[in-house]
MIZADREN-95106 format. One record per residue (C-alpha): z negated, x negated, y. Coordinates in steps of 0.02 Angstrom, whole numbers, plus 32768, in hexadecimal, padded with zeros to 4 digits. Layout:
BEGIN
ZXY
...
! end
This chain:
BEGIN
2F543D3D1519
2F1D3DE214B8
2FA33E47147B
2F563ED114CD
2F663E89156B
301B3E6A1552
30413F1C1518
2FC73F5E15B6
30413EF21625
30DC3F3815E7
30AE3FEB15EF
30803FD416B5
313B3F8416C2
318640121662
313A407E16F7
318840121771
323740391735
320840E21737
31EE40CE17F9
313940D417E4
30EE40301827
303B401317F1
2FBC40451876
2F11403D1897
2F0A40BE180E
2F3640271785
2EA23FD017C0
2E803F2517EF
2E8A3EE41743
2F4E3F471728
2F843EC217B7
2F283E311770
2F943E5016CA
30293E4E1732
30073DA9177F
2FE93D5316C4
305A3CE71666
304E3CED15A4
30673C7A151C
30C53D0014AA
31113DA714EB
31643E1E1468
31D43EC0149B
32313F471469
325F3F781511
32DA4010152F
338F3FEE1539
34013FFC15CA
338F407B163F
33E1409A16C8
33A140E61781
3339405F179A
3306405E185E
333B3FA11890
32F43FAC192F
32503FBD18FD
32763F151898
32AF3EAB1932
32123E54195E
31F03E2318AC
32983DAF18B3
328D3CE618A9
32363C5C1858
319E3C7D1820
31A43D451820
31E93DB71799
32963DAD17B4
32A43CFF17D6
335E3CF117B3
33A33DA31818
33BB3E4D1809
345A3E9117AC
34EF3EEF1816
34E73F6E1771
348240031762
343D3FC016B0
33913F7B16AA
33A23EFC1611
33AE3E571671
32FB3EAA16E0
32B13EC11639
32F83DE115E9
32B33DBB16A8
32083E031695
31EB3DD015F3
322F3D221630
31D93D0716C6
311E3D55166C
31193CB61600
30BD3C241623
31193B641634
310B3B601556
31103C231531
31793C7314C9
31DD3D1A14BD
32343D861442
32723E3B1460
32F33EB31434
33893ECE149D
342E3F32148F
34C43EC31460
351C3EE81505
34AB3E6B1567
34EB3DE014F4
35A13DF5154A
358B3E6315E4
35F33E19166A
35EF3E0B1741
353F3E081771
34F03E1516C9
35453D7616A5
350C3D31173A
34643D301702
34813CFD164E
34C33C5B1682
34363C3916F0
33B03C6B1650
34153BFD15E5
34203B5C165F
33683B761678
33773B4B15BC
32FD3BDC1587
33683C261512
33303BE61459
33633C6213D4
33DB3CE113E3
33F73D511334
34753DDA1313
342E3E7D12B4
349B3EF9125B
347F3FBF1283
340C402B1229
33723FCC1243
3324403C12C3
32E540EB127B
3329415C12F5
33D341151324
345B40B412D8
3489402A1355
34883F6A1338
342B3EF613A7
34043E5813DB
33613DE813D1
333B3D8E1461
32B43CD81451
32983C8414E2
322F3BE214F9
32083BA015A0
31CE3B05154C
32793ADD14F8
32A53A841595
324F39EE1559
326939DB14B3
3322399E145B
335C3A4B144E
33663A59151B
34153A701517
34223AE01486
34203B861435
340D3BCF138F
347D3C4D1359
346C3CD612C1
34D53D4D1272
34493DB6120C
34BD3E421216
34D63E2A1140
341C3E201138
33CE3EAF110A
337A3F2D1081
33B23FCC107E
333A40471080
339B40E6107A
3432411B10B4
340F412D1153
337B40871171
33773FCD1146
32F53F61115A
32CF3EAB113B
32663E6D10A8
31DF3DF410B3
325F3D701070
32DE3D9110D6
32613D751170
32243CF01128
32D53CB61120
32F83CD611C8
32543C931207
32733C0511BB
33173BC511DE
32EA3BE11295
32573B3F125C
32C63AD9121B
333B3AEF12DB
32993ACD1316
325F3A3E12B3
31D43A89127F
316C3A8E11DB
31A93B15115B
31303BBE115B
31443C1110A4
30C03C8C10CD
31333D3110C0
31B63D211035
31603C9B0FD6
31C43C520F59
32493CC50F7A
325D3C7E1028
32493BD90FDD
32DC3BF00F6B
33573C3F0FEB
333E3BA21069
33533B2D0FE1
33F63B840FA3
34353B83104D
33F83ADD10AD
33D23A5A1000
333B3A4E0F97
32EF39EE104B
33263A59109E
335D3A23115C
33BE3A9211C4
34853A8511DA
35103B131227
35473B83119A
35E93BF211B5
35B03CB911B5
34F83C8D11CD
34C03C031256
35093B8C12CF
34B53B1E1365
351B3B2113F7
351B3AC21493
34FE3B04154C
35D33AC31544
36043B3714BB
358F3BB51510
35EA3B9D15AE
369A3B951567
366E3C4E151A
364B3C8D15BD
358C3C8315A2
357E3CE8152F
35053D0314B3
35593D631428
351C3D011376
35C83D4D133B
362F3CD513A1
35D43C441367
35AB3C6112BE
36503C861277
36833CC411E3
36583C78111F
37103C2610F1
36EE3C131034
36E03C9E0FC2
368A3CA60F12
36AD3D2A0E83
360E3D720E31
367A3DB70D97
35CD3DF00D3D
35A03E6A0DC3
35AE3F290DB0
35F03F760E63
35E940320E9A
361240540F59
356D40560FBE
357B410B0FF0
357B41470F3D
34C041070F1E
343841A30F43
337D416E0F5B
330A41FF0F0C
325442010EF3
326941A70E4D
32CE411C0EB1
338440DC0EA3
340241470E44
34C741750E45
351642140DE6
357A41CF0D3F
3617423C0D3A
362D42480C60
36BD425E0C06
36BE430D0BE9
36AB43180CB6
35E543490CAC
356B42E10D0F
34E142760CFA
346A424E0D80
344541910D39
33C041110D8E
33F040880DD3
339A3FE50E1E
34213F9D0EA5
34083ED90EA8
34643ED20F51
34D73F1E0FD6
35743EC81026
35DB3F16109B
360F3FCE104C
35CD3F860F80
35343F850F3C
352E3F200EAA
34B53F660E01
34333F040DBE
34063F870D35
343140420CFB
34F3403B0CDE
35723FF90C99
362A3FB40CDA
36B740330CB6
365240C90CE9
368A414F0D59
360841600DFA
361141F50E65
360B41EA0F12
35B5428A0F51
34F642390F2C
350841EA0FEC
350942A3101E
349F430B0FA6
340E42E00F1D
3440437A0EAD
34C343710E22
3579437D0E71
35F443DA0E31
364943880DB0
36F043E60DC6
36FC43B80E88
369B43080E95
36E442720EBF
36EB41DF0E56
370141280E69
36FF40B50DC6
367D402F0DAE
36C73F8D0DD6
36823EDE0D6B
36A03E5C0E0D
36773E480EAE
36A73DD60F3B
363C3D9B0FB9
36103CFA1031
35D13C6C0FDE
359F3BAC1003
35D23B280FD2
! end
């Protein structure tokens, strides 16, 4: 179906949970939309809205209406929002949306209807995403994929879990984003889950590279500690259906020393209009506002590709301020010539 169509359909349901039900105002063609199933949907719907008014929702209860699998006790709409995008896709579509963490875990009722979603083996792809990736607030959330044809393929009783939460470019201090290789990353180990033919269209060799580093020069997918693991509807079952990557995934158990690297603490890189920089505290106490070109960020480090040198003093009032500091009050932290960080094997 049209994207259009899609989008039209999900701004008549956003009125709905506003308590305004389409009418003959929407027109004929409004309800039509509302009666379609779709091969794809994709949403960013609002998180946990509450006041919705459930008794307007009764009659749209059961199989074959859009809340097939029950209303929540809770006065938080995210399992109305999984349901509708659920139950508006065809018997192959496909689904992906944005969802606050909390409906990976939430309990009583809310779990209630997890388990049914996930015994209905629709659940494909869940990934975990770190905070800082929307523009105007800070929180982490959840991607959601479901696929109503999963039931009959091998993966029925399956889902695949990510922790993207290390996965990310920073873009300032305050936004990340993802590059094109890092989607294409992404994109891709989600094909080999599948069994499905690599796409290096975004990332290009890039992508290539990463996926051969981390799943062989063929590669072919396998669980690695920190980044992806299939679990069973069992192990779901035995985490009380939950569908938190981070209890799945684990954590990478070997470490490897990049002794090469030179490490400043994340907060004291500034971005200016000239790019990447950090404020060189001298000898004689005097700073330098130096340039910079970070390579990457872990945790609180970012490691430097280009600009200093190890044994340097950085200052760490940049985060806050893109004129000189003060070089008789700033603070300093010394330029370190290691870093530690997951690896593979």
């Amino acid at each position: 179906m049209p994207s259009d169509v899609a989008v039209s359909r999900a701004s008549v349901l956003a009125r709905l949970f506003r308590g305004l039900y389409p009418t003959r105002r929407f027109g004929d063609a409004t309800r039509r939309w509302l009666q379609c199933q779709f091969d794809f949907v994709l949403a960013n719907p609002p998180f946990n809205v509450n006041a919705v008014d459930k008794e307007r929702l009764k009659d749209m209860v059961g199989a074959g209406r859009r809340f097939p699998l029950g209303l929540p006790r809770t006065d938080n709409a995210n399992y109305l929002w999984i349901q509708l995008f659920y139950s508006a896709l065809n018997a192959t579509g496909r689904a992906g949306f944005v969802m606050a963490n909390s409906a990976s875990d939430a309990r009583a009722s809310e779990q209630e209807l997890r388990q049914k979603l996930i015994e209905a083996r629709a659940v494909d792809v869940m990934v975990a995403v770190g905070p800082n990736m929307f523009y105007t607030v800070t929180l982490p959330c959840t991607l959601w994929f479901l696929d109503k044809g999963k039931a009959n393929t091998p993966r029925a009783d399956t889902v695949l879990f990510i922790d993207a939460r290390h996965i990310y470019r920073q873009v300032d201090r305050a936004h990340r984003d993802w590059t094109p290789a890092q989607i294409g990353f992404i994109a891709n180990l989600t094909r080999l889950y599948r069994g499905e033919a690599l796409d290096l269209t975004v990332g290009n060799g890039e992508t290539e590279a990463k996926l051969k580093e981390v799943f062989g020069d063929t590669p072919t997918y396998a669980d690695v500690p920190g980044l992806c693991k299939v679990a069973t509807l069992k192990e779901i079952e035995a985490q009380g259906w939950s569908l938190n990557p981070g209890r799945y995934v684990g954590v990478r158990l070997r470490l490897m020393v990049q002794n090469d690297a030179v490490v400043v603490p994340e907060r004291a890189v500034g971005i200016g209009s000239n790019g990447q920089f950090v404020f060189l505290v001298k000898a004689d106490r005097s700073v330098e506002r130096r340039s910079v070109q970070v390579a990457r960020t872990y945790d609180d480090d970012a490691v430097i590709a280009a600009g200093v040198e190890e044994g340097g003093r950085a200052s760490l009032t940049a985060a806050t301020s893109t004129s000189s500091p003060e070089s008789s009050s700033s603070r300093s932290t010394t330029l370190r010539n290691s870093l530690t960080l997951p690896g593979q094997e």
